[in-house]
C-alpha positions in Angstrom: -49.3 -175.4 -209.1 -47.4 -172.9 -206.6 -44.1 -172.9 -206.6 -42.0 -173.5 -203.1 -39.2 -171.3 -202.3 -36.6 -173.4 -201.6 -33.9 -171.9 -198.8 -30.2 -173.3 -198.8 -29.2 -174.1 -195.2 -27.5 -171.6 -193.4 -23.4 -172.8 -193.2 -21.8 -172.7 -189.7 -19.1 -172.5 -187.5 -20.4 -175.5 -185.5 -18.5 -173.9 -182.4 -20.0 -173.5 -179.2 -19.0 -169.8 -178.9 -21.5 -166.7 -179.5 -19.2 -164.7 -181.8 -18.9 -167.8 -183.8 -22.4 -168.2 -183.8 -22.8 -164.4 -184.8 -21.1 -165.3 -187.1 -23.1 -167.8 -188.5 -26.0 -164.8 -189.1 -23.7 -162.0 -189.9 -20.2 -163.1 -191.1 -21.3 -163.5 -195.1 -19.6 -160.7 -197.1 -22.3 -157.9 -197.8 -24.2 -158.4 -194.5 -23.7 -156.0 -192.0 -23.4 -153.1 -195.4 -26.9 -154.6 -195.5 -27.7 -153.1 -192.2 -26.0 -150.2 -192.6 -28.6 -149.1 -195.7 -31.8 -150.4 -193.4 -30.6 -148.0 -190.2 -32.1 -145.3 -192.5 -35.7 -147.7 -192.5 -37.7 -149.6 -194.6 -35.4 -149.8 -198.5 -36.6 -150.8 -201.3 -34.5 -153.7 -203.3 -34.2 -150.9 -205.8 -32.8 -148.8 -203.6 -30.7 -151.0 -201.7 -28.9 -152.7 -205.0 -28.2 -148.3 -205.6 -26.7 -148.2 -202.6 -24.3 -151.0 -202.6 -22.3 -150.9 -205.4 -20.4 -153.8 -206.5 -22.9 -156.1 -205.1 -24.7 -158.1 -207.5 -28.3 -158.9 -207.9 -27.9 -162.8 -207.0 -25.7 -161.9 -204.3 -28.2 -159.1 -203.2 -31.5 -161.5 -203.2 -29.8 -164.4 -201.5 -28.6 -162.4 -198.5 -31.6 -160.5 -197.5 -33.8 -163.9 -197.8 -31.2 -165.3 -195.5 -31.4 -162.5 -193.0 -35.2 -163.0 -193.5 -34.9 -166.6 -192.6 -32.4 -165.4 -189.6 -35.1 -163.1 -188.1 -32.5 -159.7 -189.0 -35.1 -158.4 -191.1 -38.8 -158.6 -192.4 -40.3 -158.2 -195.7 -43.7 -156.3 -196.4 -46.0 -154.4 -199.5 -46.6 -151.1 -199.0 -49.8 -150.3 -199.3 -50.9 -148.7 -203.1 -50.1 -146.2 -204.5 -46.5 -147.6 -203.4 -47.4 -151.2 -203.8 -43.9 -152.1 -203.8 -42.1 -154.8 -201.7 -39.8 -152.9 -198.9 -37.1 -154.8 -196.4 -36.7 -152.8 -192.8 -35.0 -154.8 -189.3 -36.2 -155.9 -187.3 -35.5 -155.5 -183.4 -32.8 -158.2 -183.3 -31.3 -156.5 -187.1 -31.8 -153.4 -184.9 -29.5 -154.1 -182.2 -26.4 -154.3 -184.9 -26.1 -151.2 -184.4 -23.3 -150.9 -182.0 -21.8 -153.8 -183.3 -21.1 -151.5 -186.7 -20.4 -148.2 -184.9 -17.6 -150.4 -182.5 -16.7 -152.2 -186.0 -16.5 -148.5 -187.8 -14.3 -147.1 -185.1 -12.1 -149.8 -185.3 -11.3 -149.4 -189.0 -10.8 -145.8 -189.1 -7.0 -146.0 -189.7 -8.0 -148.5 -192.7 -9.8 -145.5 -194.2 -6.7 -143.2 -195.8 -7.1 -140.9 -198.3 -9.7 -141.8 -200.7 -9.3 -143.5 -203.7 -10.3 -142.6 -207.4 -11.7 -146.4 -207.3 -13.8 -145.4 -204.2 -17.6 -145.0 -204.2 -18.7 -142.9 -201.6 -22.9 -142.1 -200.8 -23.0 -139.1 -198.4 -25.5 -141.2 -195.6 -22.1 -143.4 -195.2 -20.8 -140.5 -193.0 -24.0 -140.7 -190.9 -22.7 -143.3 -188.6 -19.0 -141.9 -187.8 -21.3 -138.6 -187.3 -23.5 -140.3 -184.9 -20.8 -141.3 -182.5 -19.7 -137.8 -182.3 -22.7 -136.1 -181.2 -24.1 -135.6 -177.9 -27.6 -135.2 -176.9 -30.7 -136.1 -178.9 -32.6 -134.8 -181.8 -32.8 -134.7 -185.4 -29.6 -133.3 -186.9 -29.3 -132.4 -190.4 -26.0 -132.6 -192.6 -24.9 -131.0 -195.9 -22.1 -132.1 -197.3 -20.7 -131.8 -201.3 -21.9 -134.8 -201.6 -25.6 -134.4 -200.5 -27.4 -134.3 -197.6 -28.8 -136.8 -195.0 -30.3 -136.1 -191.6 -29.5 -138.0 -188.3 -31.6 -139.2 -185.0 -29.2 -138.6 -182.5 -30.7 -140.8 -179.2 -33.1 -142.3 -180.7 -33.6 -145.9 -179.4 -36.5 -146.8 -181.8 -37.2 -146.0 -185.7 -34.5 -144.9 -188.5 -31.3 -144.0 -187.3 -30.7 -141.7 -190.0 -32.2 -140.9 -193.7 -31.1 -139.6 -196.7 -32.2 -135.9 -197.7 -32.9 -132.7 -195.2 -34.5 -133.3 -192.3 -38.2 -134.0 -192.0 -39.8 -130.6 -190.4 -37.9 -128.8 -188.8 -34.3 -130.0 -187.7 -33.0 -129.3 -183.8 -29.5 -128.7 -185.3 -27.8 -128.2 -188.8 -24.5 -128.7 -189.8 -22.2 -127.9 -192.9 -19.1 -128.8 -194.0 -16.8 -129.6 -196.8 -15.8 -133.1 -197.6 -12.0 -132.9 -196.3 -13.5 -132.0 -193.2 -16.4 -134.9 -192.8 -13.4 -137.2 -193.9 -10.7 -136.3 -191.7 -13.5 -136.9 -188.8 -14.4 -140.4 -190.0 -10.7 -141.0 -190.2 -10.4 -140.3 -186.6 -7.9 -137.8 -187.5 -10.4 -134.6 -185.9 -13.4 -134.7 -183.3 -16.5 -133.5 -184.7 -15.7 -130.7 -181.6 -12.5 -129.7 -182.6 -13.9 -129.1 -186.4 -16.5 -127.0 -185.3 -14.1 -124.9 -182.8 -11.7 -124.8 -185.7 -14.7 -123.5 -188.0 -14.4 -126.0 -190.0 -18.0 -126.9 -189.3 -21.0 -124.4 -189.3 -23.5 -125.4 -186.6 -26.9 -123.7 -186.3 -29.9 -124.4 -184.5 -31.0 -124.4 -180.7 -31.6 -127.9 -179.5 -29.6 -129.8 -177.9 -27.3 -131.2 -180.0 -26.3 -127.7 -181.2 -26.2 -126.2 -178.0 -23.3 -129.4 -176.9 -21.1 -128.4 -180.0 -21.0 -124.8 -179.6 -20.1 -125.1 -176.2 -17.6 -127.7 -175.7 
């Protein structure tokens, strides 16, 4: 006999208000850091549990079948060799976005020095980064920590992606960790590092051509 997957009801506000009812799809703790790992595309659960740390598997599993049921996300088999189960937004997870850049840019002052408790993944700068650059293209960013590449523009697809850049990148940039920090701090523009030489930019598209000539 198949088994039924059975889905608890979805808790609510019951206001008549849409940020209470965004609420309702995006308030549960572990939500929205759920987005933040599917801007960089379709995640495995592997990957994703990786990513979060602190989150636990339970925790993990109920959330995404909620945003599942909510219509933030979609589910799918990758075809073999993969043949593994990956999550991915959808449109409507999709258009979070500048809910968690406005939401990112608000805590800045929150951030502080880091702390020996911290966990930190390099593709968490990729969103402070993204608000800082200008133009559009595929930027690619070393840090100590690792590399990831960005999409500045884009308004479809990945917003950003662990690793160097696939092909060829329209802009690179390095820097050391104090530096990254002190910009998602709020502390230093992404423009001011680079002027400062605090940030090495090379390249010729767009995005490269903004920052060496602001």
């Amino acid at each position: 006999m198949s088994r039924l997957r059975v889905m608890s009801p979805r808790r609510s506000y019951d206001q008549y208000c849409s940020a209470a009812r965004a609420l309702d799809l995006v308030g549960d703790r572990w939500t929205l850091l759920i987005v933040r790992e599917l801007l960089a595309g379709p995640r495995r659960y592997t990957d994703l549990h990786a990513d979060l740390p602190g989150v636990s598997t339970d925790v993990l599993a109920s959330r995404l079948k909620d945003m599942e049921r909510d219509g933030l996300t979609s589910r799918r088999r990758l075809p073999p060799p993969g043949a593994a189960y990956v999550y991915e937004l959808t449109g409507r997870g999709r258009e979070l976005l500048p809910v968690l850049q406005a939401l990112g840019t608000w805590g800045e002052g929150e951030l502080g020095e880091r702390r020996p408790t911290d966990a930190v993944r390099a593709h968490w700068f990729a969103l402070p980064l993204l608000r800082a650059l200008q133009g559009e293209g595929i930027v690619e960013v070393r840090l100590e920590e690792g590399e990831f590449h960005l999409y500045a523009g884009a308004e479809e697809g990945p917003v950003y992606g662990d690793g160097p850049a696939p092909g060829e990148a329209d802009a690179q940039l390095a820097m050391d960790a104090g530096t990254c920090e002190a910009v998602a701090r709020g502390e230093m523009t992404l423009t001011d590092a680079v002027r400062a030489g605090r940030v090495t930019v090379t390249g010729e598209g767009t995005v490269a051509k903004a920052l060496r000539e602001a």
